[in-house]
C-alpha positions, -999 to +999 in steps of 0.1 A: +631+162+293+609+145+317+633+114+322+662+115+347+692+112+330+726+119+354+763+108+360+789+099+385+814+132+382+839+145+404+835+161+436+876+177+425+870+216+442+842+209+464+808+198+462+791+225+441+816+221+412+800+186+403+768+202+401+783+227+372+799+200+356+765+174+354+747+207+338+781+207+317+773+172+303+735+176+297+723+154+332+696+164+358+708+138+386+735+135+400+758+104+419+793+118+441+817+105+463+813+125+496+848+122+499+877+103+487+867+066+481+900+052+485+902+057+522+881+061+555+875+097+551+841+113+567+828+142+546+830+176+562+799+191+558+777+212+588+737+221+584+757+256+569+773+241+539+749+215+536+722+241+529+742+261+506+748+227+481+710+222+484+699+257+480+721+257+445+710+221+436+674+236+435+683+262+415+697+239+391+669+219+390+691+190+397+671+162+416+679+133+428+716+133+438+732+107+456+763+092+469+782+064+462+801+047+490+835+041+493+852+007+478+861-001+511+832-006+531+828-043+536+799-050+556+804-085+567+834-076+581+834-089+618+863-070+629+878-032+624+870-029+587+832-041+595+832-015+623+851+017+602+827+007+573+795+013+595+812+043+609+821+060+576+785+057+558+765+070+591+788+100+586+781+099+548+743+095+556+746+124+578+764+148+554+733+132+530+704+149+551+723+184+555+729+184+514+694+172+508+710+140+490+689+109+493+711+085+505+741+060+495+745+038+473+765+008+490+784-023+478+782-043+506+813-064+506+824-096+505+819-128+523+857-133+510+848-171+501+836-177+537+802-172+539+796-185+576+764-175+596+780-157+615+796-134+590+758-133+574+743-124+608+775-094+609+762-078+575+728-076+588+736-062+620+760-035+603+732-023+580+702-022+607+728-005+626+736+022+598+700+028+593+694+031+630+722+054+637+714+075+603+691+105+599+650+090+590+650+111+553+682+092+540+679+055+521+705+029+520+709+016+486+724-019+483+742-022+445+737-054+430+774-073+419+788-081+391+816-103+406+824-125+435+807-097+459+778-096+485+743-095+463+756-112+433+720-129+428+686-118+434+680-147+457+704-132+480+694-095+473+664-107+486+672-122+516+689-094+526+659-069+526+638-095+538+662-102+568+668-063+576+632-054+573+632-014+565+616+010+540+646+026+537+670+002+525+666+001+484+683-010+456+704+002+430+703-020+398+734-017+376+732-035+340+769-041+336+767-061+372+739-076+363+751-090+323+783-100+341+762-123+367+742-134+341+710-121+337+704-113+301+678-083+299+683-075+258+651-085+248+614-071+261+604-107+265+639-115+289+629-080+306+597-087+312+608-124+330+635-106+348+613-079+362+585-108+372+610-128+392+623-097+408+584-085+418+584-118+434+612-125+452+619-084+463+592-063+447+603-037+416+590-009+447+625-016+458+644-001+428+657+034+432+679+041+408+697+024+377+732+021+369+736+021+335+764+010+320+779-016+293+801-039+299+836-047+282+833-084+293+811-110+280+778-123+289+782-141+324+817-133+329+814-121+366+837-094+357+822-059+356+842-036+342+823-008+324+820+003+288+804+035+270+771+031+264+765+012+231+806+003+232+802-030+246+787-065+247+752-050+263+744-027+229+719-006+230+686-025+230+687-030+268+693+006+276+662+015+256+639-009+266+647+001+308+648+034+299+613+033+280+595+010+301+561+019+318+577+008+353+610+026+351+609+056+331+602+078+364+634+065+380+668+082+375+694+065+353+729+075+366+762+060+343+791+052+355+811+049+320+847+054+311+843+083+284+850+088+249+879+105+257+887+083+286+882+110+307+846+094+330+812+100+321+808+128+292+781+143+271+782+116+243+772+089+265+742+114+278+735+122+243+730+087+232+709+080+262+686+106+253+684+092+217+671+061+230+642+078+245 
């Protein structure tokens, strides 16, 4: 399988379990927490440990692997949470260049209604900060919303990389987010307008990695909450044409999707992935 086809699974009994369990479910990339998401944790993770995940990784053949951020980084955050937020992913980014992970994979926050210069000029401080402060071979992915969150359009997405002006800040494109802010990519003609507007206004170079993932709301709903691939209001005809397409088949495709069984990303979803190819 030439494609890259991966999850989000647990980190639950360290860091070299999720690599067993993505082999488990039939991936070859790989997204993690480096720590609990749920609180300002920094991962702990030396050059020692590091190299023993990467060494085992290698053997795996399992390439790229990344991290996701924890939900509460908020970027724009002018006061302790802005600070902890920048804190927490330069440790993450860290931990990234001793595991041989390529970076995060950040949502950025929320202007919380209130988006005031000021609170703009915050969020692009934090991130050229982050990247500053963080080793040179680790990216900083920015995740496109779904919902009332920082990078909700791709006039804004673009702003962003245009206002913090470095190669290593990316994207990470996540269909669910996307449907639920209302860009419709089911058919190869809407794909094709998407992907035009995008290379014009950011440039496609920018995309890292896909989310994929359906989505159990309707079109333009700005909810994102995720369905099993196939299971929702997306269907399958998106997922095959990004999948299949001349510009993105080299890039990894990680989902995020509930389960089957309810239990987070599984084989099945993989499987039908791969049936799309």
């Amino acid at each position: 399988m030439n494609h890259k086809i991966g999850a989000h699974v647990s980190i639950s009994g360290g860091y070299l379990k999720a690599l067993e369990r993505i082999i488990k479910i039939g991936g070859n990339c790989l997204q993690i927490f480096s720590t609990s998401p749920r609180g300002w944790n920094t991962p702990a993770v030396n050059e020692q440990s590091g190299k023993q995940f990467k060494i085992e990784a290698k053997k795996l053949n399992i390439d790229p692997i990344f991290f996701h951020a924890s939900y509460l980084i908020n970027l724009a955050d002018e006061g302790k949470g802005g600070h902890l937020s920048k804190q927490v992913l330069i440790a993450e980014l860290k931990a990234a260049s001793f595991m041989g992970v390529k970076g995060s994979i950040v949502h950025l926050g929320s202007f919380k209604n209130d988006k005031s210069e000021n609170k703009y000029k915050t969020l692009i401080r934090h991130i050229k900060e982050v990247l500053k402060d963080a080793p040179d071979d680790t990216l900083f992915m920015m995740e496109n919303a779904g919902n009332n969150k920082i990078g909700q359009t791709l006039d804004e997405i673009a702003q962003i990389i245009k206002d913090v002006n470095n190669g290593r800040m990316r994207i990470c494109l996540d269909t669910c987010h996307l449907f639920s802010a209302g860009y419709d990519l089911r058919t190869k003609e809407l794909l094709e307008k998407f992907m035009n507007v995008f290379d014009a206004k950011i440039g496609l170079d920018k995309i890292e990695v896909w989310h994929l993932n359906d989505s159990r709301d309707p079109f333009s709903s700005f909810r994102d909450r995720h369905e099993n691939i196939g299971g929702g209001s997306i269907g399958l005809d998106e997922f095959k044409l990004i999948m299949n397409h001349p510009k993105f088949k080299a890039l990894p495709f990680i989902i995020e999707t509930p389960g089957f069984d309810g239990n987070g990303p599984d084989k099945k979803n993989i499987d039908i992935l791969k049936g799309l190819l």
